[in-house]
C-alpha positions as a Markdown table, in Angstrom:
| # | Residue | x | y | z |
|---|---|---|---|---|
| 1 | Unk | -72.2 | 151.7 | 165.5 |
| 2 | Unk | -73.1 | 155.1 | 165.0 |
| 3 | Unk | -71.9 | 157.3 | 161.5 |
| 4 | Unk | -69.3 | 159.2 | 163.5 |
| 5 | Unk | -67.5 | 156.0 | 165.2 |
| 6 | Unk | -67.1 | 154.7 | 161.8 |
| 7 | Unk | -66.1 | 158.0 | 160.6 |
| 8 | Unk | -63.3 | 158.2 | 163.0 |
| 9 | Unk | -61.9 | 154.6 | 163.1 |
| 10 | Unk | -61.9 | 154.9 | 158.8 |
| 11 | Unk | -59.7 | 157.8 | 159.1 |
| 12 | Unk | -57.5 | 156.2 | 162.1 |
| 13 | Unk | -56.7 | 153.3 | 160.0 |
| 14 | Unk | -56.2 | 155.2 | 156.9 |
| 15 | Unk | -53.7 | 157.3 | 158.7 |
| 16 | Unk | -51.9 | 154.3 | 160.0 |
| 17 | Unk | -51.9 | 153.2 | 156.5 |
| 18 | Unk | -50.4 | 156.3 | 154.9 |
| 19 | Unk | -47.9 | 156.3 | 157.7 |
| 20 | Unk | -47.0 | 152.6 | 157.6 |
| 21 | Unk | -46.5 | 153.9 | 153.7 |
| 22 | Unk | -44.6 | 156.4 | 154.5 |
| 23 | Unk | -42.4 | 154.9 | 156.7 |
| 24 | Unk | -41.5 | 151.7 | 154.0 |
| 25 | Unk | -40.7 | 154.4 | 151.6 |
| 26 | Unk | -38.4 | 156.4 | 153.6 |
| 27 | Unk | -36.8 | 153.1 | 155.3 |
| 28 | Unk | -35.8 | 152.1 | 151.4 |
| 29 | Unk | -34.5 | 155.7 | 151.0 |
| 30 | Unk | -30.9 | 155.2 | 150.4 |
| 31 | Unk | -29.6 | 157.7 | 153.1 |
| 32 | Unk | -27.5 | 160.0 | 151.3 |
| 33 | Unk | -30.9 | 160.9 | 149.2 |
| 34 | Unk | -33.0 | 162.1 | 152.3 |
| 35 | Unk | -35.4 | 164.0 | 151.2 |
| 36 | Unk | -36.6 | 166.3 | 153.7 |
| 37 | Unk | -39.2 | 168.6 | 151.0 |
| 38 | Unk | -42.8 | 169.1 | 152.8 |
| 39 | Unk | -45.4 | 167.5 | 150.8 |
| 40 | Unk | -47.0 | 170.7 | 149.6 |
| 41 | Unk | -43.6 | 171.9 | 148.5 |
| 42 | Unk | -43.7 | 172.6 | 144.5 |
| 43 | Unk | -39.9 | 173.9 | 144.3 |
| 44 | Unk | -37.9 | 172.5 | 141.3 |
| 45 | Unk | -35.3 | 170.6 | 143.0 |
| 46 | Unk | -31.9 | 171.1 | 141.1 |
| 47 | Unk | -29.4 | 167.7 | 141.6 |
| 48 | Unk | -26.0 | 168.1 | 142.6 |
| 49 | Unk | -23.7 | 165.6 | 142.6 |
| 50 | Unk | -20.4 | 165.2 | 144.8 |
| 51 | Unk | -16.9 | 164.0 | 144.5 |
| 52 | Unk | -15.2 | 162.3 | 146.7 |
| 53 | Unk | -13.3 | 164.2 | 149.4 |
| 54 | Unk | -9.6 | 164.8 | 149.2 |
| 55 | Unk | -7.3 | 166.2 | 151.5 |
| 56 | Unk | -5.8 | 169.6 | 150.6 |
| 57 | Unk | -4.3 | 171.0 | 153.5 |
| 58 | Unk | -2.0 | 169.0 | 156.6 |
| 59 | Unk | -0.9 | 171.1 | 159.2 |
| 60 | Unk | 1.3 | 170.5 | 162.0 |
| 61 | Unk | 0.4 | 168.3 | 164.8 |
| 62 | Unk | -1.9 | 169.8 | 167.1 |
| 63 | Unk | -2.7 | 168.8 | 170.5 |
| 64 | Unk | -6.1 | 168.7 | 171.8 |
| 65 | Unk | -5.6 | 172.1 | 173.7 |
| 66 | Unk | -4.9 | 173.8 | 170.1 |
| 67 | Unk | -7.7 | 171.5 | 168.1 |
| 68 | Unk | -9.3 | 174.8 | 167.1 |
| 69 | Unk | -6.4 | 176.1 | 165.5 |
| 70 | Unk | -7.0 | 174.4 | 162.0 |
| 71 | Unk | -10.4 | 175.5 | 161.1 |
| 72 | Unk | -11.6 | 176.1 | 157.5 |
| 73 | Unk | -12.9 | 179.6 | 156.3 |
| 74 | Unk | -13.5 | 180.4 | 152.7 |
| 75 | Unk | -14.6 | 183.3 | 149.9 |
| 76 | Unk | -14.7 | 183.5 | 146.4 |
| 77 | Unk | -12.8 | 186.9 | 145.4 |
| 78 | Unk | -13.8 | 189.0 | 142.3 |
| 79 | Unk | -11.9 | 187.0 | 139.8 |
| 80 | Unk | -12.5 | 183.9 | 140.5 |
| 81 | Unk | -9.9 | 182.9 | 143.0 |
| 82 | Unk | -10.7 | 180.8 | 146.1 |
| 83 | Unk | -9.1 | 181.7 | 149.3 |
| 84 | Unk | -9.3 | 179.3 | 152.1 |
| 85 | Unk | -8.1 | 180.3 | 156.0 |
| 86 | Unk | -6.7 | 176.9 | 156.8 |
| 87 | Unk | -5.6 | 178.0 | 160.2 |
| 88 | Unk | -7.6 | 181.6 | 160.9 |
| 89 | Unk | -6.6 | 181.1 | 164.6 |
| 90 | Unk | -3.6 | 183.1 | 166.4 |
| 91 | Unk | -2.2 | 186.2 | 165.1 |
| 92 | Unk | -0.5 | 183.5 | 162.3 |
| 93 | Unk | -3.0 | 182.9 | 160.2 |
| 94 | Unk | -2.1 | 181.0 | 157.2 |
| 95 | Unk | -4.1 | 180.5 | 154.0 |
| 96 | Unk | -4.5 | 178.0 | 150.6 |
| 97 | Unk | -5.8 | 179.6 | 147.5 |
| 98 | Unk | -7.1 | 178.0 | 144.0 |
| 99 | Unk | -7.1 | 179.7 | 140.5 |
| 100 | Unk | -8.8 | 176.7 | 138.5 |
| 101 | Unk | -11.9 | 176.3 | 140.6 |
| 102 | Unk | -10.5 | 174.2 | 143.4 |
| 103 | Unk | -9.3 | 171.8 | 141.6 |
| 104 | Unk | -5.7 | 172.1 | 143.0 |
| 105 | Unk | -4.5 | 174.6 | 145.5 |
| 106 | Unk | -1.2 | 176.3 | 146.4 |
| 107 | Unk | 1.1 | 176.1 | 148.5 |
| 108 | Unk | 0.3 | 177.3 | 152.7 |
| 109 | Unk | 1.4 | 181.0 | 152.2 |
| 110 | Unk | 1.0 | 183.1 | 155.5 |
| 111 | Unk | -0.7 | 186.7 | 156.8 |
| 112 | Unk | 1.0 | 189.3 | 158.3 |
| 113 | Unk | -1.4 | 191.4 | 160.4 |
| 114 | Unk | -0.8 | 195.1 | 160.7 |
| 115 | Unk | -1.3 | 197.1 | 163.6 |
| 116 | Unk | -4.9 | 196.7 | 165.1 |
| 117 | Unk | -5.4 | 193.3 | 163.9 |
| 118 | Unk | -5.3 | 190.2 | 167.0 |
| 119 | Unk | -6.6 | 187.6 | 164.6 |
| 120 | Unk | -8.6 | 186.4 | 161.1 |
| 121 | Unk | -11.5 | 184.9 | 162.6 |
| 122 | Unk | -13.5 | 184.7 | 159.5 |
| 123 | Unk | -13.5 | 185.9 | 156.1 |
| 124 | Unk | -15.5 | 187.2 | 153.1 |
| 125 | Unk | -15.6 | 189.6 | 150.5 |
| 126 | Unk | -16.4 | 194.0 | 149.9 |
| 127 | Unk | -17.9 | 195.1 | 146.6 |
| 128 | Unk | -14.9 | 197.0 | 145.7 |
| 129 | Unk | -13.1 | 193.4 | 145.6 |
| 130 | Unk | -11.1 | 193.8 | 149.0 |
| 131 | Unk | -11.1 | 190.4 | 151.5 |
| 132 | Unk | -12.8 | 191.9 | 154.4 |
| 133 | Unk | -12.4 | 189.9 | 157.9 |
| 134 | Unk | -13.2 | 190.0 | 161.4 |
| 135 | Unk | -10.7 | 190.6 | 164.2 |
| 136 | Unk | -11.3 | 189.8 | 167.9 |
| 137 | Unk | -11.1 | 190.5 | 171.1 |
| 138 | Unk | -12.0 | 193.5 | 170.4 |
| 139 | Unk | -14.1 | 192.9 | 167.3 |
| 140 | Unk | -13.1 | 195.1 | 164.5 |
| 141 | Unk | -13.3 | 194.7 | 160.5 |
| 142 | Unk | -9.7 | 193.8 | 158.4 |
| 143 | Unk | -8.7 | 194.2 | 155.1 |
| 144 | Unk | -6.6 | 192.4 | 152.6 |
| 145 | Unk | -5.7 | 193.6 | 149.2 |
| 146 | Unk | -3.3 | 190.5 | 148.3 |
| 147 | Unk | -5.2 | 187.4 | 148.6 |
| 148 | Unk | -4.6 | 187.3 | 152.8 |
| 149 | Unk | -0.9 | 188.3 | 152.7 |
| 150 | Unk | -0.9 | 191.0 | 154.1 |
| 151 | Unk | -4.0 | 192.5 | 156.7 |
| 152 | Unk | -5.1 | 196.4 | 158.1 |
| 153 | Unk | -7.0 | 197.1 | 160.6 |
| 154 | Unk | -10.5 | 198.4 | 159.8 |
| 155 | Unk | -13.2 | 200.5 | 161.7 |
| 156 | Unk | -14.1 | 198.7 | 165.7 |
| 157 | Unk | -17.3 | 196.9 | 165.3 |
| 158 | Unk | -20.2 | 197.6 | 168.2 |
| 159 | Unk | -22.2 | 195.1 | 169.4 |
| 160 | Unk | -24.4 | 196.8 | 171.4 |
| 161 | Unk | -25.6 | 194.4 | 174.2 |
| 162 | Unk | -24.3 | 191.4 | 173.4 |
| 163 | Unk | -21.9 | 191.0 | 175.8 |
| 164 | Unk | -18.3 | 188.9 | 174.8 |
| 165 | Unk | -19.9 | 189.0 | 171.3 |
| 166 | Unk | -17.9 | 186.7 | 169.3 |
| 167 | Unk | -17.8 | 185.2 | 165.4 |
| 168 | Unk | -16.9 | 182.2 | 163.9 |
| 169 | Unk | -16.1 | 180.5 | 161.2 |
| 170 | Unk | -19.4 | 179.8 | 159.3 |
| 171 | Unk | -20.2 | 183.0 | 159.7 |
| 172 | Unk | -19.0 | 184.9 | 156.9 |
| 173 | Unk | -19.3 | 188.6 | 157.2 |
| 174 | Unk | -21.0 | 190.0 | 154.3 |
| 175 | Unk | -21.3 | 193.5 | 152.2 |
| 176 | Unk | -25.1 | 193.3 | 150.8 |
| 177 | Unk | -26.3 | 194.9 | 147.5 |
| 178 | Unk | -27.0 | 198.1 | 148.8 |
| 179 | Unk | -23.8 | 198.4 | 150.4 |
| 180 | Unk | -25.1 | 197.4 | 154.0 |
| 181 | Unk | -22.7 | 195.8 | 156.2 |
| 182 | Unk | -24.0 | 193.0 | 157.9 |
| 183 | Unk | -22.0 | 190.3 | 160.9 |
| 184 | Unk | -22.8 | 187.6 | 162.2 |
| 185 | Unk | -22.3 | 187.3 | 166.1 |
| 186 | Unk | -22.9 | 185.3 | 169.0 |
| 187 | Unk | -22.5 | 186.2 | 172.7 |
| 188 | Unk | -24.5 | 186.9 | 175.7 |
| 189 | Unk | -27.8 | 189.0 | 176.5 |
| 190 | Unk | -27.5 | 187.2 | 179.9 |
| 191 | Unk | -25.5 | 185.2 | 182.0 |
| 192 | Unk | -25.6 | 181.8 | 181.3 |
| 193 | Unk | -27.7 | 181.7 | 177.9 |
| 194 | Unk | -26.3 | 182.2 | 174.5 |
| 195 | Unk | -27.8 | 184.4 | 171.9 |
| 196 | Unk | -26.9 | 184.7 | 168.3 |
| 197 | Unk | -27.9 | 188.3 | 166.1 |
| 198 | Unk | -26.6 | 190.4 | 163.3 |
| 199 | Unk | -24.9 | 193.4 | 163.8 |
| 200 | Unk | -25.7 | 195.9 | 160.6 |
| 201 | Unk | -24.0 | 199.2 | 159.7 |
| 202 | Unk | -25.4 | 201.3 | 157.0 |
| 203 | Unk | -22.4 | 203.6 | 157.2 |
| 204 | Unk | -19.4 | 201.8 | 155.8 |
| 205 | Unk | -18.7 | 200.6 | 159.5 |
| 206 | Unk | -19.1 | 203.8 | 161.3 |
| 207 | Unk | -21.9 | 203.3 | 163.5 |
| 208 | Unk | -23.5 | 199.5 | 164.6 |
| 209 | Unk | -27.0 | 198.1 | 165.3 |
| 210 | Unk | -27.3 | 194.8 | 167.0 |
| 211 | Unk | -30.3 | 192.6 | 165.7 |
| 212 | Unk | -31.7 | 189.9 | 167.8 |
| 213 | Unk | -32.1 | 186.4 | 166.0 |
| 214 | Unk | -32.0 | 183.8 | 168.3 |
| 215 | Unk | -32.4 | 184.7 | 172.0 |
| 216 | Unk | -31.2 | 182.4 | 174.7 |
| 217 | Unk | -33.0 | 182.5 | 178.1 |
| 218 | Unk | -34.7 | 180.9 | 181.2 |
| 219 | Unk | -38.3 | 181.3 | 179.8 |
| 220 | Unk | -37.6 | 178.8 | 176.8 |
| 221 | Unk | -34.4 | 177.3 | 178.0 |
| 222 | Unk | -33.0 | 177.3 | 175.2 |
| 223 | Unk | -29.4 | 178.8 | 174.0 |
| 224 | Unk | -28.9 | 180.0 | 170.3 |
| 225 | Unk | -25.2 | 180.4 | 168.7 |
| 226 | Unk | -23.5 | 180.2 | 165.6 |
| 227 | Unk | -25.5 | 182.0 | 163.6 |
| 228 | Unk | -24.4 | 181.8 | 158.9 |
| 229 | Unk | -26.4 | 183.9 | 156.8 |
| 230 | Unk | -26.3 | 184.3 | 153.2 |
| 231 | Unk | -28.0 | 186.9 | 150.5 |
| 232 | Unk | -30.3 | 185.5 | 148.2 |
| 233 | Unk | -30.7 | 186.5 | 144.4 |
| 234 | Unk | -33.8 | 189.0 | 145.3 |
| 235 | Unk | -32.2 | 190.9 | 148.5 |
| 236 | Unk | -33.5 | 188.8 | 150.9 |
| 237 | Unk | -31.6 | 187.2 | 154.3 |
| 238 | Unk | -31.7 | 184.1 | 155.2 |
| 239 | Unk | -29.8 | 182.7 | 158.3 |
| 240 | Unk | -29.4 | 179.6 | 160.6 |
| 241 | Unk | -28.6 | 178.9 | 164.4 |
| 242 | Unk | -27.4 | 176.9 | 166.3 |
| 243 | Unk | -30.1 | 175.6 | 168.4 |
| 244 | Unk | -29.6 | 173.5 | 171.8 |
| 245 | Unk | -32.3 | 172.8 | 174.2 |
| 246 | Unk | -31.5 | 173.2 | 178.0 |
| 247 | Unk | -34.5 | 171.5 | 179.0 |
| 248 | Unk | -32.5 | 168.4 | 178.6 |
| 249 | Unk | -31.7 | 168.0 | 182.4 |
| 250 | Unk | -34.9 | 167.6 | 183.5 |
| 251 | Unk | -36.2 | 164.0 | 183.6 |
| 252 | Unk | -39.3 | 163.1 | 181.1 |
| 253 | Unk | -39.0 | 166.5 | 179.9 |
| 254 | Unk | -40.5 | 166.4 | 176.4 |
| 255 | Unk | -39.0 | 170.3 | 175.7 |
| 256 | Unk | -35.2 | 168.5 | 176.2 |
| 257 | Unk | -34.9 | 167.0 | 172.4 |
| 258 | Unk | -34.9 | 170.5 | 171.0 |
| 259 | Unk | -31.5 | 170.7 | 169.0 |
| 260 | Unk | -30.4 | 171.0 | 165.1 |
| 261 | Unk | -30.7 | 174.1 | 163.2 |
| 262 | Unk | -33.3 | 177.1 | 163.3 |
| 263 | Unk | -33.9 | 179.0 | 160.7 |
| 264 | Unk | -34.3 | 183.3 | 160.0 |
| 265 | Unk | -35.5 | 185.1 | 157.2 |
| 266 | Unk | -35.3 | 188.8 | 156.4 |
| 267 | Unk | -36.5 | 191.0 | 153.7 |
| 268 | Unk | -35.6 | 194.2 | 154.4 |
| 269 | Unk | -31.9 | 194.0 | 154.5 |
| 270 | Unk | -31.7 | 192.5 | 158.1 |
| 271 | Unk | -33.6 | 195.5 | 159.8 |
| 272 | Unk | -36.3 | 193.0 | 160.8 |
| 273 | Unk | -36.4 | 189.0 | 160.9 |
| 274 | Unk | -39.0 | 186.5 | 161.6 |
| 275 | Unk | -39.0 | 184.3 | 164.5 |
| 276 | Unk | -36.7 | 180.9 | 164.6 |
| 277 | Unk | -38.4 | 177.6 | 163.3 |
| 278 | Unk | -36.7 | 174.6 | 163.2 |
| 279 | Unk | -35.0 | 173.5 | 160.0 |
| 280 | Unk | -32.4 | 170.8 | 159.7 |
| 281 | Unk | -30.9 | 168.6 | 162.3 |
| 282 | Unk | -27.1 | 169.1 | 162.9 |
| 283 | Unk | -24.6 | 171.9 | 164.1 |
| 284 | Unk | -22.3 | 173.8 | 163.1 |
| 285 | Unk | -23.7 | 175.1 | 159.9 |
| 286 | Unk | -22.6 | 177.2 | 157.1 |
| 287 | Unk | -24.8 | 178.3 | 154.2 |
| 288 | Unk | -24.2 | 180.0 | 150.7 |
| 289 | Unk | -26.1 | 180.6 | 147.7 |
| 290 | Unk | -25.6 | 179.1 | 144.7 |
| 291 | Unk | -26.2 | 180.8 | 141.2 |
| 292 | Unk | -28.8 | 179.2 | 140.4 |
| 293 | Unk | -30.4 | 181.0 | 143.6 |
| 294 | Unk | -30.3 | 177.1 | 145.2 |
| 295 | Unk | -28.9 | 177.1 | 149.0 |
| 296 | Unk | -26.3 | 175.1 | 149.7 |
| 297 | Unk | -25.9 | 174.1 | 153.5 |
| 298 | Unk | -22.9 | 172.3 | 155.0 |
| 299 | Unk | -23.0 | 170.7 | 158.3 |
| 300 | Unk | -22.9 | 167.9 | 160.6 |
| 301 | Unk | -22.7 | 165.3 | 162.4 |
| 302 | Unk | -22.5 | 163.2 | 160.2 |
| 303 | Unk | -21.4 | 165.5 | 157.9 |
| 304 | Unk | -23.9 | 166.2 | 155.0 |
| 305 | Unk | -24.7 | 169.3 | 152.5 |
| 306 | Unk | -28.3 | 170.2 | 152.2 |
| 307 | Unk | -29.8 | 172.2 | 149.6 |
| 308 | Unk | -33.1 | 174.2 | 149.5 |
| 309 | Unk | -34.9 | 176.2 | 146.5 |
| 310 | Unk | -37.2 | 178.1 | 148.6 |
| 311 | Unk | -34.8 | 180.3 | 151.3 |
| 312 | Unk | -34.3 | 177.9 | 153.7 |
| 313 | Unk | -38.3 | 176.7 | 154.0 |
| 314 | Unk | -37.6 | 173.2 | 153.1 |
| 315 | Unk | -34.4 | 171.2 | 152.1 |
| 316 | Unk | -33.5 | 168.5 | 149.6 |
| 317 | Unk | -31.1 | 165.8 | 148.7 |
| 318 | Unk | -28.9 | 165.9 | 152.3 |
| 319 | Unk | -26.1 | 164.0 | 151.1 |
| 320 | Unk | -23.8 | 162.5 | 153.4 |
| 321 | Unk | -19.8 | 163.3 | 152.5 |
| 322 | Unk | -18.2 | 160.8 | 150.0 |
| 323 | Unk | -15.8 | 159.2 | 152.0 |
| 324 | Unk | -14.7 | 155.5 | 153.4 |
| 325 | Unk | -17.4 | 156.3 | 156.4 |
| 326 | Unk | -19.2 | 158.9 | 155.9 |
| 327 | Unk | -21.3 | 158.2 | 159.1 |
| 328 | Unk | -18.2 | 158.1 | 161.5 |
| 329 | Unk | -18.0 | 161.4 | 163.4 |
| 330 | Unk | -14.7 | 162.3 | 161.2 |
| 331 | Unk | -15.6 | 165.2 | 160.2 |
| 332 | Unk | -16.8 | 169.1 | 161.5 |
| 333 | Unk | -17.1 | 172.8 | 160.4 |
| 334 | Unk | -17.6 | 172.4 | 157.0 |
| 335 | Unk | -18.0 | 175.8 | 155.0 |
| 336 | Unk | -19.4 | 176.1 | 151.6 |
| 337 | Unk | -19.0 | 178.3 | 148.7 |
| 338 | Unk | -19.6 | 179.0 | 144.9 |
| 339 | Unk | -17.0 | 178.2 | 142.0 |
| 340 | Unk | -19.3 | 178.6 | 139.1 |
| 341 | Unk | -22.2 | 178.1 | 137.7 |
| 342 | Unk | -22.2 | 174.6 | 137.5 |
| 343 | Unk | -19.7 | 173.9 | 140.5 |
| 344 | Unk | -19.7 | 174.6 | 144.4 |
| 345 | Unk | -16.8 | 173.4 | 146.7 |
| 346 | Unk | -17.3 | 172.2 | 150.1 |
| 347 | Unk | -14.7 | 171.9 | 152.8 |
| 348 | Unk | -14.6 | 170.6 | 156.1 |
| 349 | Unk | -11.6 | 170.5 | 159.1 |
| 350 | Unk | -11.1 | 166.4 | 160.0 |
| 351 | Unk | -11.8 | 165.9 | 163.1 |
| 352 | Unk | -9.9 | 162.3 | 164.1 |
| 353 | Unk | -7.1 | 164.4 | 163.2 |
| 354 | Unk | -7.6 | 168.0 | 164.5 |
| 355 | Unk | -4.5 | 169.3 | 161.7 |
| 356 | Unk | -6.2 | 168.1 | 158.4 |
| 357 | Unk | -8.6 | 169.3 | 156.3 |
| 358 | Unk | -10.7 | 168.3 | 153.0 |
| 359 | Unk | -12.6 | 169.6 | 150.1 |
| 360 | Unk | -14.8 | 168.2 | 147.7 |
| 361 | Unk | -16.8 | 169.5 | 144.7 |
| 362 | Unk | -20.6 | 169.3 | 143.9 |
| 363 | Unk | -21.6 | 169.6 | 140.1 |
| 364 | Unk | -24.7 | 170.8 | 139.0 |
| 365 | Unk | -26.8 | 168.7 | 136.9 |
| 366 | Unk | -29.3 | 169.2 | 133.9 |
């Protein structure tokens, strides 16, 4: 046998080896500890742990017509205070809010939208401490100077080409260090195949770029939507799609299992991003940034919070929810947010019953 056979069939059965290795050590893995870290990752993985989840808002019944109706959105304001959008949807929206790092909330309180504003579709936060939101159809920024009592309409937001550009609920519209205004939207670039960008003012809201992350189209069949993107500690972007493959109709073909999360980064405020790679596997993401400059991504199904010390590159310790069954399909939209330094809240809209929604906290260990 000559040197090179025995070169290669060494190296075929040492790779089966390190695989069949891998594979026992990941199958004794207890699930919510998935570790998804590449090998050559050196981050310094920070452990969070998580209560069990409690309910903290019932609303009334909803059919499966109005299912969307109770949706969470949430921001931290300026002093502390947590203000969740338990039902963002209609021109009714109503809201929970928490003064002792939601640990208990108060009672449903709700928003009275001045002229201008259709809905609350989402919500975050300016620098000058002011809840900023997005209204629909058409899109256009609101403010609230009382916690989501009371709304004003703001400047019209353009989205250039998208066409039936839309937000949701992960998608927290955010004021960036150097005052830049950035959204994220969805909508279509052509008929048929969703695309999901950033549109950017530099302005205060005056005038709008639209910025391309995700486009949806024949050539790649894929479709790209719900796009959540947080600021990092240095200035840089990082955000994630919603990724579905199209390719899926077609019989044997190997493009159709193309689905989960891509990921975005930016450094230079959003002007420019890189291409999409595939990160996590789920839907419906939302993604902050914790203190300690961790990410912390909720999403499902099952739902699970992810966290990653290297923007988004690689993620750690995706924990499944604490619950009687976490791997049922109870739960979806899940939104994330910082209390503390210590302490981040997660939240996520029931889905067995479409009126409910839960919260838990994740504490940060030494």
């Amino acid at each position: 046998m000559s040197g090179n056979r025995i070169l290669i069939m060494t190296t075929l059965i040492l790779t089966l080896t390190v695989s069949q290795i891998s594979f026992a050590l990941f199958a004794e893995e207890p699930d919510h500890e998935l570790f998804l870290r590449y090998s050559e990752s050196n981050v310094v993985e920070t452990n969070w742990t998580m209560t069990p989840a409690r309910q903290i808002y019932q609303g009334a019944p909803a059919t499966h017509e109005d299912r969307y109706r109770v949706i969470p959105c949430v921001v931290k304001l300026h002093d502390g205070t947590i203000v969740v959008a338990v039902e963002p949807g209609g021109n009714k929206p109503i809201f929970i809010r928490s003064t002792d790092g939601a640990k208990t909330w108060s009672k449903p309180y709700l928003g009275v939208l001045g002229e201008d504003v259709r809905t609350i579709s989402n919500i975050g936060v300016r620098r000058d401490g002011r809840m900023m939101a997005i209204s629909e159809k058409p899109l256009r920024l609101a403010y609230s100077d009382d916690q989501g009592k009371t709304w004003i309409g703001g400047k019209r937001i353009h989205a250039g080409p998208l066409g039936n550009a839309w937000v949701w609920t992960g998608g927290r519209p955010l004021e960036l260090k150097d005052g830049t205004l950035l959204v994220p939207v969805a909508g279509y670039l052509q008929s048929g195949w969703l695309s999901a960008g950033v549109v950017r003012s530099t302005d205060n809201g005056d005038s709008w770029e639209f910025i391309i992350l995700g486009h949806g189209n024949p050539e790649n069949e894929m479709i790209f939507s719900e796009p959540t993107v947080a600021e990092l500690r240095d200035g840089s972007l990082v955000a994630l799609l919603r990724t579905e493959d199209r390719a899926d109709h077609i019989p044997g073909e190997p493009r159709g299992n193309r689905t989960g999360l891509s990921r975005v980064n930016s450094i230079d405020g959003g002007k420019t991003w890189t291409n999409p790679i595939e990160s996590l596997t789920g839907s419906h993401a939302a993604v902050t940034s914790l203190p300690d400059g961790t990410l912390l991504c909720g999403y499902h199904r099952a739902p699970r919070l992810a966290f990653s010390s290297d923007a988004g590159r690689t993620w750690y310790a995706n924990k499944l929810w604490n619950t009687k069954n976490p791997r049922s399909n109870w739960g979806w939209y899940s939104v994330v947010e910082t209390v503390n330094e210590t302490t981040a809240v997660a939240i996520i809209k029931e889905m067995k019953t479409p009126n409910t929604i839960q919260a838990c906290l994740l504490h940060r260990q030494r």
